[in-house]
KOLMARFI-120104 format. One line per 2 residues: number of its first residue (from 0); their letters; for each residue x, y, z of N, C-alpha, C. Coordinates in nm, 2 decimals, always signed. Atoms other than C-alpha are relative to their C-alpha. Layout:
BEGIN
NUM = a = X/Y/Z/X/Y/Z/X/Y/Z ~ ...
# end
This chain:
BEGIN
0 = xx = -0.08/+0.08/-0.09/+5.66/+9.13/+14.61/+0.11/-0.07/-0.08 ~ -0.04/+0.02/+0.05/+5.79/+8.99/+14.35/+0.19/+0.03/-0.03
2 = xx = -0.10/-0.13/-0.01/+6.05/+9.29/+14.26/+0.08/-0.04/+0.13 ~ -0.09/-0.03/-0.14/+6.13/+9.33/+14.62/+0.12/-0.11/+0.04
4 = xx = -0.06/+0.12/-0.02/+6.22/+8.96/+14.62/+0.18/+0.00/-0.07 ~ -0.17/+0.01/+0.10/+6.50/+9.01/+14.32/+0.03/+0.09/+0.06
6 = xx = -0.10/-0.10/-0.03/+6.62/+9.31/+14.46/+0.09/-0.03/+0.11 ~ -0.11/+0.10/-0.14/+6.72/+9.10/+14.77/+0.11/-0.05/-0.02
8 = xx = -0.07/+0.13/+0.10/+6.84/+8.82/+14.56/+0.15/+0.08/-0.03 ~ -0.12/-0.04/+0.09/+7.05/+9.02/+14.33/+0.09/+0.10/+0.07
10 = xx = -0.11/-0.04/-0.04/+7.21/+9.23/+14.61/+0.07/-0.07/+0.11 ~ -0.02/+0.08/-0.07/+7.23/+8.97/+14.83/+0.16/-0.11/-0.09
12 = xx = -0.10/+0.06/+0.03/+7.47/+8.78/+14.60/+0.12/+0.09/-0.05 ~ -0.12/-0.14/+0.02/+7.65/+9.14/+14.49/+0.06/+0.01/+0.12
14 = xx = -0.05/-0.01/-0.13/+7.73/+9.16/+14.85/+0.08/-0.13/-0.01 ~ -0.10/+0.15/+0.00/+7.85/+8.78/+14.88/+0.13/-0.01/-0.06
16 = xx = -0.09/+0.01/+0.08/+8.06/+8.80/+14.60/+0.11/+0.11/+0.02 ~ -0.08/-0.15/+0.01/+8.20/+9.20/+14.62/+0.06/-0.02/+0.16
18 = xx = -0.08/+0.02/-0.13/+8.27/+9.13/+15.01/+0.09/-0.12/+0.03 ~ -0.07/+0.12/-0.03/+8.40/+8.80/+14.98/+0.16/-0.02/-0.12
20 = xx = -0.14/+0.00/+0.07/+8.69/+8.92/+14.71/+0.09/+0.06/+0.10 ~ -0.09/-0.09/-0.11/+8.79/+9.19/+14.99/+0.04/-0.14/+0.15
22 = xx = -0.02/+0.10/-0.12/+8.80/+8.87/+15.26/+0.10/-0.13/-0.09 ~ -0.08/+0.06/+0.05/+8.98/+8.64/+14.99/+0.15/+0.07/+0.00
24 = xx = -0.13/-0.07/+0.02/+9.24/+8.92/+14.94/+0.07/+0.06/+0.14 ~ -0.04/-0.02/-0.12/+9.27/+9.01/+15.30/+0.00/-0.05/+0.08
26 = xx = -0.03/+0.10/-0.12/+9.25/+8.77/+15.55/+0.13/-0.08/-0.01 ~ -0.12/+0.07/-0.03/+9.51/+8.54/+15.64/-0.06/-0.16/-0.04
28 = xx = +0.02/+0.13/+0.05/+9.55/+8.22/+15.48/-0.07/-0.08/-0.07 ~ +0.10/+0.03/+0.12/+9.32/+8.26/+15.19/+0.12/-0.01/-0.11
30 = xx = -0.05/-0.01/+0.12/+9.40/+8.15/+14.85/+0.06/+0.11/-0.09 ~ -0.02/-0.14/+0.08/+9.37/+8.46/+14.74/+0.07/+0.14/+0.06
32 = xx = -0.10/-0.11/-0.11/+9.61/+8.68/+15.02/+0.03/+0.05/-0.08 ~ -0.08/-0.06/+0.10/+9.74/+8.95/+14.86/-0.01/+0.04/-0.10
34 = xx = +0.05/+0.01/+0.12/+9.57/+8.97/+14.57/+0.02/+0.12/-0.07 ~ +0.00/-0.14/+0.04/+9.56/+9.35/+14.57/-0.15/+0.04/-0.08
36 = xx = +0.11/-0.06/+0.07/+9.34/+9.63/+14.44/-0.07/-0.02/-0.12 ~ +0.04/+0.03/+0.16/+9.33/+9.53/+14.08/-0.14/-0.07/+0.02
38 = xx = +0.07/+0.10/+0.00/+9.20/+9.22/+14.16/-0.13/+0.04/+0.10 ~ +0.15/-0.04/-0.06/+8.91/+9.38/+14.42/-0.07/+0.09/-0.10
40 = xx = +0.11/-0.09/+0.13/+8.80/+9.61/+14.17/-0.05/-0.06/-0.10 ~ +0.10/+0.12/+0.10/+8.72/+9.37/+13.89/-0.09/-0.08/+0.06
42 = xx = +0.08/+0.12/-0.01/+8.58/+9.12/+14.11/-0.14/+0.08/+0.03 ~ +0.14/-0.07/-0.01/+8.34/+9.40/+14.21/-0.07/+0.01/-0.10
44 = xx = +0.08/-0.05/+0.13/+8.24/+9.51/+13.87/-0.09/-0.15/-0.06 ~ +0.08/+0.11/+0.05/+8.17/+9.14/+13.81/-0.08/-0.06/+0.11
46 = xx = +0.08/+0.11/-0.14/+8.00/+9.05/+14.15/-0.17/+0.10/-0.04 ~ +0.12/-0.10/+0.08/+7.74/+9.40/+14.01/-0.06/-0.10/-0.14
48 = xx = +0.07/+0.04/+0.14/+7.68/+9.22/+13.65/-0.04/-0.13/+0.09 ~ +0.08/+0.13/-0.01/+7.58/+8.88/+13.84/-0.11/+0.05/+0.01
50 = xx = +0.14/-0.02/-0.07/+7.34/+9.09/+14.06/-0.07/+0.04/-0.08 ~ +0.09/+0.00/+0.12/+7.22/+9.25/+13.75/-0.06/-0.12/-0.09
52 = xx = +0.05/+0.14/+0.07/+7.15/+8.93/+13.56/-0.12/-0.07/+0.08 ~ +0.09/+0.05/-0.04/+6.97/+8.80/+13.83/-0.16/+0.09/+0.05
54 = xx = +0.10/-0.13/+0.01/+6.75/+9.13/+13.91/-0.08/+0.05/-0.12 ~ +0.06/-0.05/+0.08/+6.73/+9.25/+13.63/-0.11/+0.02/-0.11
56 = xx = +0.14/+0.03/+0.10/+6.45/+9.10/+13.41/-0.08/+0.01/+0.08 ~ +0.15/-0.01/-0.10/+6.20/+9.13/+13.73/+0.00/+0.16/+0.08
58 = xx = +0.04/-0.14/-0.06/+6.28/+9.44/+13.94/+0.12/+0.12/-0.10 ~ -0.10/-0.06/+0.08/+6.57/+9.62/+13.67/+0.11/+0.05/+0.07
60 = xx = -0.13/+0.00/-0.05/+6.84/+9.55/+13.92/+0.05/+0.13/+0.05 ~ -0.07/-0.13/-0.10/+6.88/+9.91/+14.13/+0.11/-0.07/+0.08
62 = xx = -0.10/+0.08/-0.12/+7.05/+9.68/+14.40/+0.08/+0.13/+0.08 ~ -0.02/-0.08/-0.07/+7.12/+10.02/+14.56/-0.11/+0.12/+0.02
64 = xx = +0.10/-0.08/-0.05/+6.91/+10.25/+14.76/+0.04/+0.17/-0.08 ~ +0.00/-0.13/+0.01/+7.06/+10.55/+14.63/+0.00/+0.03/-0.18
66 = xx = +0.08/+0.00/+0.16/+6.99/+10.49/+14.23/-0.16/-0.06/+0.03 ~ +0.15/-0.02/-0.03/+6.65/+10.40/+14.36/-0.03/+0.10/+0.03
68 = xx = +0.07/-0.09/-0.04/+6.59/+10.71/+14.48/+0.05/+0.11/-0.08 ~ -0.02/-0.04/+0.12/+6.78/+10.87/+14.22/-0.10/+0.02/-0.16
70 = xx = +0.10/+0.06/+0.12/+6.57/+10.72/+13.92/-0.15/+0.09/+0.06 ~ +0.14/-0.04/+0.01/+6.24/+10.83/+14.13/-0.01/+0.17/+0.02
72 = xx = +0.03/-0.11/+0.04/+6.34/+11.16/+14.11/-0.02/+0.07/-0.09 ~ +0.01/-0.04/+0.16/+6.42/+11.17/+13.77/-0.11/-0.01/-0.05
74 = xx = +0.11/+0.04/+0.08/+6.09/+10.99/+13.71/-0.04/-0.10/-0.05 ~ +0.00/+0.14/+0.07/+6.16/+10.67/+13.56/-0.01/-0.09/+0.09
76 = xx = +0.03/+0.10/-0.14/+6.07/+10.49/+13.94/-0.10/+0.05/+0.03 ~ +0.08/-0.06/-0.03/+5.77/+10.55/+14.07/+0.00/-0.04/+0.18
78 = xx = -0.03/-0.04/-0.16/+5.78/+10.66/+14.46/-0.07/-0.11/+0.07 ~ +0.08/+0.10/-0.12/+5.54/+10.38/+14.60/+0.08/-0.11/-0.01
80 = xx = -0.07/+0.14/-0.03/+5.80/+10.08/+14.54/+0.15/+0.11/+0.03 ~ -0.08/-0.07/-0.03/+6.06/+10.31/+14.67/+0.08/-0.04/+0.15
82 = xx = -0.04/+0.05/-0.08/+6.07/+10.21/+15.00/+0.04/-0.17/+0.04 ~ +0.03/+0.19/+0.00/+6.01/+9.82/+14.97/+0.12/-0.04/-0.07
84 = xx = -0.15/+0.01/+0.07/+6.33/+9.86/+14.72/+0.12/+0.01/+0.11 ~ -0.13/-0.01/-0.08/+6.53/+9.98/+14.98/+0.04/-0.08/+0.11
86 = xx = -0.03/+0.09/-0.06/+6.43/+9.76/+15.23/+0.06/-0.11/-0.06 ~ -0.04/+0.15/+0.04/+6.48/+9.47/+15.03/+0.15/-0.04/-0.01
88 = xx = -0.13/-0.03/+0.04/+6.81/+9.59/+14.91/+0.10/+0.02/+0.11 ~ -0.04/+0.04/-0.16/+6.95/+9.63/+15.29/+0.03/-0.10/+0.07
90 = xx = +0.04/+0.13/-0.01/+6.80/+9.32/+15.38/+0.12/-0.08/-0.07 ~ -0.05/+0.08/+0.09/+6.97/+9.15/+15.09/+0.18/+0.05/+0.03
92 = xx = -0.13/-0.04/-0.04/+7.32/+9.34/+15.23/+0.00/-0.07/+0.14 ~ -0.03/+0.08/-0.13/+7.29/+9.18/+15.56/+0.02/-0.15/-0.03
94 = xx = +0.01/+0.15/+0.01/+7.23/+8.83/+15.45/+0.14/-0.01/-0.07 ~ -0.16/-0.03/+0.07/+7.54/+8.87/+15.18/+0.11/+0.01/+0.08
96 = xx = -0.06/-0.02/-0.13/+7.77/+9.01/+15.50/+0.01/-0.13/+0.05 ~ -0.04/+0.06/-0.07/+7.66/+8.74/+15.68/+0.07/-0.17/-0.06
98 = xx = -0.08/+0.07/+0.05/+7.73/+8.45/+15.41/+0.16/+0.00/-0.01 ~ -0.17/+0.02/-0.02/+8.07/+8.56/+15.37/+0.06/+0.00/+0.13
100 = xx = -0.04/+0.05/-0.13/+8.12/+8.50/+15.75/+0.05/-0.12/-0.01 ~ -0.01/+0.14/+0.02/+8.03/+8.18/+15.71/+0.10/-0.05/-0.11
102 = xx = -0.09/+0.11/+0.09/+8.23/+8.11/+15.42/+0.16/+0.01/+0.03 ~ -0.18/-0.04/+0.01/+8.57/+8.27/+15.50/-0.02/-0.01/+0.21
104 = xx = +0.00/-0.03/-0.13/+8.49/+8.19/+15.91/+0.11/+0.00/+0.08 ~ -0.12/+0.07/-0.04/+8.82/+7.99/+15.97/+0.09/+0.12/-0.06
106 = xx = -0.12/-0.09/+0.05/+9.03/+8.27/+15.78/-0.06/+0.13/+0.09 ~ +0.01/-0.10/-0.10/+8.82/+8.53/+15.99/+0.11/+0.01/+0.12
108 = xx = -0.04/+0.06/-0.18/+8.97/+8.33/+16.32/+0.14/-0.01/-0.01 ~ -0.12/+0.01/+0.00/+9.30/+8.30/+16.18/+0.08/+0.20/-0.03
110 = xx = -0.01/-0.14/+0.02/+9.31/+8.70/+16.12/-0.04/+0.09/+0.15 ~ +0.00/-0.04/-0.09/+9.40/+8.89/+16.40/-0.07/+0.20/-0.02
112 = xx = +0.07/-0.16/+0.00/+9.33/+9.29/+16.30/-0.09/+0.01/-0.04 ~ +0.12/-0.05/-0.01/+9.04/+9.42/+16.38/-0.04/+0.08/-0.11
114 = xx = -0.01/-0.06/+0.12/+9.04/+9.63/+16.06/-0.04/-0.05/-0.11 ~ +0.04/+0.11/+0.10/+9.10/+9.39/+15.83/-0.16/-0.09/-0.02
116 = xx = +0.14/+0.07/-0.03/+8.78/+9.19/+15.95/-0.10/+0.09/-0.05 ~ +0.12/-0.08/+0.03/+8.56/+9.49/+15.93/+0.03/+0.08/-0.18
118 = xx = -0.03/-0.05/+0.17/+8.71/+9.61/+15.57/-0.07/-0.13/-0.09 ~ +0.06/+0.07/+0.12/+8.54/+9.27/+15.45/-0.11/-0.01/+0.01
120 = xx = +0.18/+0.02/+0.03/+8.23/+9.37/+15.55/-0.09/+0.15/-0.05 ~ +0.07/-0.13/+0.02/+8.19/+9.74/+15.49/+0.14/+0.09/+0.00
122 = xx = -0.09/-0.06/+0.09/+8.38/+10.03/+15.34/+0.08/+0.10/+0.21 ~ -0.14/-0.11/-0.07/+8.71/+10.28/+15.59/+0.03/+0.06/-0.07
124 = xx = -0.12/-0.05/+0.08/+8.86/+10.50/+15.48/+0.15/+0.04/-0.02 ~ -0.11/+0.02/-0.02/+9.22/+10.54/+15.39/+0.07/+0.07/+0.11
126 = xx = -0.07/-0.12/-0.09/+9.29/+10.87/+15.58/-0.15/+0.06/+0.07 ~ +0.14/-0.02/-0.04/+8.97/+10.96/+15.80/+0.00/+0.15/+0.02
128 = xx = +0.07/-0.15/+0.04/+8.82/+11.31/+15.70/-0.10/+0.02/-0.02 ~ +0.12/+0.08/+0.00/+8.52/+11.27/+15.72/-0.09/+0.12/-0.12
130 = xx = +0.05/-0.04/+0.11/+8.45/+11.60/+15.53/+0.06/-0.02/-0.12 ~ -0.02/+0.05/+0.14/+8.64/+11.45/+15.21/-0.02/-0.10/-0.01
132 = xx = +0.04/+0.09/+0.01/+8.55/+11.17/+15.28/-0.14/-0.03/-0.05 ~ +0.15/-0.03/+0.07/+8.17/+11.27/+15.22/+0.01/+0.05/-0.13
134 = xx = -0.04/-0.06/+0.13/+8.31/+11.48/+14.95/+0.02/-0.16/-0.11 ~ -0.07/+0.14/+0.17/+8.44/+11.13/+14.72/-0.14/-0.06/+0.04
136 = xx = +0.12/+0.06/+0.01/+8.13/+10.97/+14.82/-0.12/-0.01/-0.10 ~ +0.10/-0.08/+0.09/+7.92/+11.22/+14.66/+0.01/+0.00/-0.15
138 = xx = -0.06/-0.08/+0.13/+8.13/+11.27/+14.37/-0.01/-0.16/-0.07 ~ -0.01/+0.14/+0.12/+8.17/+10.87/+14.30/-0.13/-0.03/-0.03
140 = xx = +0.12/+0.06/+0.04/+7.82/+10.79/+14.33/-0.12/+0.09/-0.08 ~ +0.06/-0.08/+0.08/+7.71/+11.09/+14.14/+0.06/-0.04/-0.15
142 = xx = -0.05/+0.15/+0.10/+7.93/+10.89/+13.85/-0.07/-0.08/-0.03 ~ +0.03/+0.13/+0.01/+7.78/+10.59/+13.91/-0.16/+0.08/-0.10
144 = xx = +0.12/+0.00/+0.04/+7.45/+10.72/+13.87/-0.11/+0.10/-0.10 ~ +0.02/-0.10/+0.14/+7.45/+11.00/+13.59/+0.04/-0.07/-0.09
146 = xx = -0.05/+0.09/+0.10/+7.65/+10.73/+13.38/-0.14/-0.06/+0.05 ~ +0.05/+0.08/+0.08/+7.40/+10.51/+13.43/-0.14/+0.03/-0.05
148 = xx = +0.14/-0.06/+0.04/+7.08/+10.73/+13.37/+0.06/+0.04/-0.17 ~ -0.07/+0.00/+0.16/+7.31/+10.82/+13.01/-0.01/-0.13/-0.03
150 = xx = +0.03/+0.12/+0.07/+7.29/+10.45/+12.94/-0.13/-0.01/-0.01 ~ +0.12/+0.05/+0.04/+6.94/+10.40/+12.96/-0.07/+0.06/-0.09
152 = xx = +0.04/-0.12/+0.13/+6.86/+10.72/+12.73/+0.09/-0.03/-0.08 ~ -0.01/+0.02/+0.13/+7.03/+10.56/+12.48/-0.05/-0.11/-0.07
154 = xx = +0.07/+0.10/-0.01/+6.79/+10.29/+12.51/+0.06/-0.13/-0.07 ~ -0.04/+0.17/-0.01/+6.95/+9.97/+12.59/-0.08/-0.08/+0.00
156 = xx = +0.13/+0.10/-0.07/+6.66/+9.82/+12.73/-0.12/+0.09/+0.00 ~ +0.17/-0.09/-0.04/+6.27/+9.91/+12.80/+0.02/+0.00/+0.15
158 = xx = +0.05/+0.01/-0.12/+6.36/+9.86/+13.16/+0.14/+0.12/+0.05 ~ -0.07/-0.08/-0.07/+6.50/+10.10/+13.41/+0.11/-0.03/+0.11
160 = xx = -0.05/+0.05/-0.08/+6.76/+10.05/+13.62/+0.17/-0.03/+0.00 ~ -0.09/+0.00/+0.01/+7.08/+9.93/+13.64/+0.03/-0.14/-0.10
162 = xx = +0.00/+0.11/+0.11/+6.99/+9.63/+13.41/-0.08/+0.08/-0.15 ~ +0.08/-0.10/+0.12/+6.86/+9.89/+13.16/+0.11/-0.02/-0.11
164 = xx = -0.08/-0.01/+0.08/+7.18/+9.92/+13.02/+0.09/-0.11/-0.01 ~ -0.05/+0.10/+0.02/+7.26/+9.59/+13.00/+0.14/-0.03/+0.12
166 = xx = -0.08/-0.03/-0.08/+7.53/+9.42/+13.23/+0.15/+0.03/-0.02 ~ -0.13/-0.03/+0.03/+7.84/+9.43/+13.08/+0.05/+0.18/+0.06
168 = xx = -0.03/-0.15/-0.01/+7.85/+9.85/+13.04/-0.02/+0.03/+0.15 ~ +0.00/+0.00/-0.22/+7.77/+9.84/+13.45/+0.11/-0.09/+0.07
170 = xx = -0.10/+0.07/-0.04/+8.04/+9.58/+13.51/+0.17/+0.12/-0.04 ~ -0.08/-0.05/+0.04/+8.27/+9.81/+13.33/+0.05/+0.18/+0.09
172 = xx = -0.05/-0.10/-0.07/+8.18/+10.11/+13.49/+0.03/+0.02/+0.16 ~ -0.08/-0.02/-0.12/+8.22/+9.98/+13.85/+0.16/-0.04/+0.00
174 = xx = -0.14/+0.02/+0.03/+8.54/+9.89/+13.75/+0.12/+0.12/+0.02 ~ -0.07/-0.12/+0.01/+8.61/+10.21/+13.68/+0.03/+0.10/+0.10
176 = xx = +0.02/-0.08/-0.17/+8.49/+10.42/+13.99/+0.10/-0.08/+0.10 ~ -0.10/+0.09/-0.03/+8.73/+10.14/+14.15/+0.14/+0.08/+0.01
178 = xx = -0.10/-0.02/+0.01/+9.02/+10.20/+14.00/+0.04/+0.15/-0.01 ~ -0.02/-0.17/-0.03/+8.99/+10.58/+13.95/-0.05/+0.08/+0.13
180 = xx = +0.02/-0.10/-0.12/+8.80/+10.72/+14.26/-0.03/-0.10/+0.13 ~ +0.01/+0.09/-0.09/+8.79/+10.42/+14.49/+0.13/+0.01/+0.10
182 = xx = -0.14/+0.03/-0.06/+9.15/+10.48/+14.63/-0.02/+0.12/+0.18 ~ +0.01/-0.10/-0.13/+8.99/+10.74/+14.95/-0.10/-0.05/+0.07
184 = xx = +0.08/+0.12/-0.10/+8.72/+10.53/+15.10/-0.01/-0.11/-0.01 ~ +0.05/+0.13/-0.01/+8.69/+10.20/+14.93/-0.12/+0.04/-0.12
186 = xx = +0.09/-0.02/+0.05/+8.40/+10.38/+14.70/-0.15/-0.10/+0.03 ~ +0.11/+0.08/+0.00/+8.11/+10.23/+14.85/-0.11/+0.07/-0.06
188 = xx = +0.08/-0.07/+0.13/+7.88/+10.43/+14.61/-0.16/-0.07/+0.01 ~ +0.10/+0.12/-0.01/+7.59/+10.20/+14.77/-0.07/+0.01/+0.13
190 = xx = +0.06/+0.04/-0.22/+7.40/+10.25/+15.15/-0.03/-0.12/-0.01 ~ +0.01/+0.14/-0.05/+7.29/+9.90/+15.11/+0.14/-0.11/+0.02
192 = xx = -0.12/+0.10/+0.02/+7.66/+9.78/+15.01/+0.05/+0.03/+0.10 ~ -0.07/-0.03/-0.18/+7.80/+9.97/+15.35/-0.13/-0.02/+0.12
194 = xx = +0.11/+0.04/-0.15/+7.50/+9.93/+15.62/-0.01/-0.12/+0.01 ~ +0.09/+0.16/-0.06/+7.36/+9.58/+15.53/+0.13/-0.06/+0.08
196 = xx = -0.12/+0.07/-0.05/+7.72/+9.42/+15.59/+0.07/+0.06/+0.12 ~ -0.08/-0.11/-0.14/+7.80/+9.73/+15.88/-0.04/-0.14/+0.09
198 = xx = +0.09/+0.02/-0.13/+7.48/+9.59/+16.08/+0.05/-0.20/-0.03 ~ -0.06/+0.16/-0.04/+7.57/+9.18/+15.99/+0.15/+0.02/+0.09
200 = xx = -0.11/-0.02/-0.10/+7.93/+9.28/+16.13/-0.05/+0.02/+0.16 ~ +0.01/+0.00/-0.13/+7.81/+9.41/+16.42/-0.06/-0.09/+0.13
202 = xx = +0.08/+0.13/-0.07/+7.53/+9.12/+16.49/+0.11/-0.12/+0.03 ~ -0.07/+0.13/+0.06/+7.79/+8.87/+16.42/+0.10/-0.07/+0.09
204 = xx = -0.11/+0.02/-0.08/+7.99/+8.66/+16.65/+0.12/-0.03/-0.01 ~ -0.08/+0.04/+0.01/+8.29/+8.71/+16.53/+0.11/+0.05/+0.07
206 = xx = -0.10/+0.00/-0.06/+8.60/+8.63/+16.69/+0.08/+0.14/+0.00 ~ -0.09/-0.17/-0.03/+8.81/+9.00/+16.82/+0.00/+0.04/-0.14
208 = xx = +0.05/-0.10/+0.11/+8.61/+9.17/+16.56/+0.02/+0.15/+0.02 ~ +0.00/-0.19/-0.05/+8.62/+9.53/+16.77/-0.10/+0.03/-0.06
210 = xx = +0.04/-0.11/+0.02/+8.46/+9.78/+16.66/-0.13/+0.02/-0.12 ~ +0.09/+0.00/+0.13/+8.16/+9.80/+16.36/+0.03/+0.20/-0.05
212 = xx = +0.00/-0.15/+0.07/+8.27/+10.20/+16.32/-0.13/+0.07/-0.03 ~ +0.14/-0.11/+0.03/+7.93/+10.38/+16.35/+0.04/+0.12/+0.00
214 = xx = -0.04/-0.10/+0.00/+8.10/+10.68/+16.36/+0.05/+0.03/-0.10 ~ +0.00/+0.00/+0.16/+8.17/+10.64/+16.01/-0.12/-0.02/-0.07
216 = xx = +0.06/+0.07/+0.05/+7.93/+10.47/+15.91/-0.16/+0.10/-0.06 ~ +0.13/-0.14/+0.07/+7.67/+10.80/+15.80/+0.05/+0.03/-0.11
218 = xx = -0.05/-0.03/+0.12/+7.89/+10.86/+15.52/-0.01/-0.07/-0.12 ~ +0.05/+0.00/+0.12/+7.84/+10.62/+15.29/-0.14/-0.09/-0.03
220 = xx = +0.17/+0.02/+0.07/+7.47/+10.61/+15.33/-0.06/+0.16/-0.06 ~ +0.08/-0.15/+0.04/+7.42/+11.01/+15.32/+0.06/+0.10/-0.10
222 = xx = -0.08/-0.05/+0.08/+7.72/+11.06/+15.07/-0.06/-0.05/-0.14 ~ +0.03/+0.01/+0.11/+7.59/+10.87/+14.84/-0.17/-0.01/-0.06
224 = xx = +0.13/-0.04/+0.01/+7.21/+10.97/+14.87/+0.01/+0.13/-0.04 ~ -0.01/-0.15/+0.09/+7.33/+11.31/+14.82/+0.08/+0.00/-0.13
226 = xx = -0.02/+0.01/+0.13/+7.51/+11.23/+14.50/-0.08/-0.02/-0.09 ~ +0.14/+0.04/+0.08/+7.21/+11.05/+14.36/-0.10/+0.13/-0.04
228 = xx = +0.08/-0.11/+0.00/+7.00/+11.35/+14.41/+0.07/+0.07/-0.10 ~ -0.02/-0.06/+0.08/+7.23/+11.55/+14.24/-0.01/-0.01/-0.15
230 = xx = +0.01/+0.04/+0.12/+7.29/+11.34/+13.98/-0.15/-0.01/-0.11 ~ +0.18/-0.02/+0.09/+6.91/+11.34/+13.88/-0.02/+0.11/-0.02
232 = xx = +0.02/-0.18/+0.04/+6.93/+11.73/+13.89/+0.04/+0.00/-0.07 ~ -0.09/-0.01/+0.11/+7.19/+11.72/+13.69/-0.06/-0.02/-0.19
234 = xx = +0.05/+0.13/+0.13/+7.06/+11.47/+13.41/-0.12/+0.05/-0.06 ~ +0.09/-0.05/+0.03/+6.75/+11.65/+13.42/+0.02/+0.15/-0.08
236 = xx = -0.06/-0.11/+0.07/+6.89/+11.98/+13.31/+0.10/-0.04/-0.12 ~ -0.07/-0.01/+0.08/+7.13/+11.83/+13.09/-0.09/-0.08/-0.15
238 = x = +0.03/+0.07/+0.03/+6.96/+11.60/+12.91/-0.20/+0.02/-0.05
# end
């Protein structure tokens, strides 16, 4: 229970932080309007190394369902905390979602597009294709998660995960998926980082919110479960 607890924890504040740079740089009449991509893409990479920090010495910081299920293919996770991971990790995306409600409420209510609103809670994408759209999903979070199974085989740590390889080299490489393959959905490379904050959006009483886009919204839970997979095939044969 323990585990399950950080896994909340640590994506619970990944969410807070990584949704609440996209609501500082987009709403109306934040400090931070305008900020641009740069500035969302680092703050992600660094909103990941908190949640590692804080995960990581108890449950080894997965903070996504689809390198949890990744890892227990490869082996290095063992399939009975598999689901209790995912819920936690979910869970811990809704609560995050709904903190940054609360924190940015008044810049919600001063923000008129419907769009905007839901971009600070879960990933769009730029041009909707839903089959390339699945295509970058697959492809970023097959990235994410072959890089980070190569960090742990070069033994950073005794522990598995995304705190395996310490947090820096994980801050670094969401940075990267960011700025290199983030530019067609948003790279949510994460189902708990797009559903928890879908389903808070949609619970949530926020002012001419529209729409939570479930009709998107299969993409980047089943794009980036099928990357994971691969990427454990992969890693397994290469490696």
């Amino acid at each position: 229970m323990q585990q399950y607890l950080f896994e909340f924890l640590g994506t619970m504040i990944l969410i807070l932080m990584g949704d609440g740079v996209v609501a500082n740089v987009c709403l109306n009449k934040t400090k931070g309007q305008g900020g641009g991509w740069v500035v969302i893409t680092m703050a992600w990479g660094f909103a990941v190394m908190c949640g590692v920090f804080i995960a990581g010495p108890i449950s080894g910081a997965h903070l996504n369902p689809a390198l949890t299920l990744g890892l227990a293919i490869q082996g290095s996770f063992e399939w009975s905390k598999v689901f209790g991971y995912i819920v936690a990790q979910i869970l811990g995306g809704i609560v995050g979602g709904y903190l940054v409600w609360v924190f940015y409420k008044d810049h919600f209510n001063a923000t008129e597009d419907q769009a905007t609103k839901l971009g600070c809670f879960c990933t769009i994408p730029a041009i909707r294709n839903y089959w390339r759209n699945f295509v970058c999903e697959v492809i970023g979070t097959f990235v994410l998660v072959f890089t980070i199974m190569a960090f742990a085989t070069q033994g950073n740590t005794a522990e598995v995960g995304l705190g395996s390889s310490g947090a820096f080299p994980v801050t670094m490489l969401i940075m990267a998926i960011g700025m290199s393959l983030g530019g067609t959905t948003g790279y949510a490379i994460n189902p708990a980082r797009d559903l928890g904050p879908r389903i808070a959006h949609a619970i949530l009483p926020i002012k001419g919110k529209g729409s939570s886009d479930w009709a998107y919204s299969w993409i980047p839970v089943l794009g980036p479960v099928v990357g994971a997979v691969l990427a454990a095939g992969v890693f397994a044969l290469v490696f």
